[in-house]
C-alpha positions, 0 to 999 in steps of 0.5 A: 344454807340453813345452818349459815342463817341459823349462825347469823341470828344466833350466835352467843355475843361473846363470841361476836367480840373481836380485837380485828379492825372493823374492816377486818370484820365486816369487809371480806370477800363471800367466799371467806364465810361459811356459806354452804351452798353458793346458788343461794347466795348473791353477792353481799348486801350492807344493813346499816344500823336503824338508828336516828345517830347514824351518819347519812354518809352511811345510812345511804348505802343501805341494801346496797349490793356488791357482786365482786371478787374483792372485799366489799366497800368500807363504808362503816366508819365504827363497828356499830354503823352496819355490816355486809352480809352475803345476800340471799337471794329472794326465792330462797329468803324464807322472807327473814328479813321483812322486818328490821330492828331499829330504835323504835322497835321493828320497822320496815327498813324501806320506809324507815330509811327513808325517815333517817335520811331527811332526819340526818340530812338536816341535823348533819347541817352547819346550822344552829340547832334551833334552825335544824329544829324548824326544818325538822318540823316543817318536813313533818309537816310536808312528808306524810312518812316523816311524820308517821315516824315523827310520831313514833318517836314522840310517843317513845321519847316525849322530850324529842326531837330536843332530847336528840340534841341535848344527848350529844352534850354528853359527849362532853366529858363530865356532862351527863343526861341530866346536866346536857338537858339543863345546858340545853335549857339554857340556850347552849344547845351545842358542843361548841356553844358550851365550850365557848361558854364562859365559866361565869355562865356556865356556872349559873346552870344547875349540875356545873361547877368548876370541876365539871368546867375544868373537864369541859374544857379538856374536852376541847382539845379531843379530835374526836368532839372536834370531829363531831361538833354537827352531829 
């Protein structure tokens, strides 16, 4: 059993890269891992990625626990989203995971999740972003461990939550950090804002020029921007 938990925190990374399908990977029945002693174990647990750009539709399945025969639920729809991993039980978890990793640094996942959930839940929605942003600020008004993470964020990140939102134009071929920050600005604070720009007023913004329109514009026709025009 030792030596399994031992495998799990430190295995090389080259050895973690796989060709197989994030099912493959991640969506196998307990008996297919080395185990060793099966009395310590409970079935598989899924851990998501603590992350402020995981999907809700993932982030709420976390610690989740499946005792079944089968393959456990796929509910990463990308590698990175999260990964079942058989279930100590409590007496014997050496208490390894009181804390997890996060992109604010180690956080107690319980709290934490919580955060992400109302965080997702809002800018998930079919609103204009400056709309997502006053909902955003209300909950920290409302939820005293909202804002507790809120905060956190901010001292990280100054720019945020604006920065959350502006990143998401880099999606666009062409647009880096600096150029999204500067279309934000501008008030084209979405995908399909900027796609729907005019190359008259998209040329007015620092770091676009017709090239850069020209890239923007393919960018269009890819499934997956379409499939990722609300975060």
């Amino acid at each position: 059993m030792f030596q399994f938990i031992k495998n799990i925190f430190q295995k090389p990374i080259q050895e973690v890269k796989s060709v197989k399908t994030v099912g493959e990977i991640q969506n196998k029945p307990l008996e297919e891992w080395d185990c060793g002693d099966s009395e310590v174990f409970d079935g598989m647990r899924f851990s998501v990625t603590l992350q402020l750009r995981t999907p809700l539709d993932v982030l709420i399945h976390h610690n989740e626990i499946y005792r079944g025969e089968d393959a456990p639920p796929q509910y990463a729809k990308e590698e990175w989203h999260g990964i079942w991993l058989p279930y100590i039980k409590p007496e014997y978890s050496l208490n390894i995971d009181s804390e997890h990793s996060s992109d604010i640094g180690y956080v107690d996942d319980k709290e934490y999740i919580k955060f992400l959930i109302v965080f997702r839940k809002i800018v998930e929605q079919s609103i204009d972003t400056d709309k997502k942003i006053s909902l955003l600020e209300k909950a920290v008004k409302e939820d005293e461990l909202f804002a507790k993470y809120w905060e956190k964020h901010k001292f990280i990140d100054a720019d945020f939550p604006y920065s959350f939102f502006y990143k998401q134009l880099t999606k666009l071929d062409g647009v880096g950090i600096k150029t999204a920050k500067n279309l934000y600005e501008h008030g084209l604070k979405s995908i399909k804002e900027v796609q729907n720009a005019s190359e008259e007023e998209l040329l007015k913004i620092q770091g676009v020029g017709k090239n850069t329109i020209e890239k923007i514009r393919k960018s269009s026709q890819k499934t997956h921007l379409r499939m990722n025009l609300h975060f």
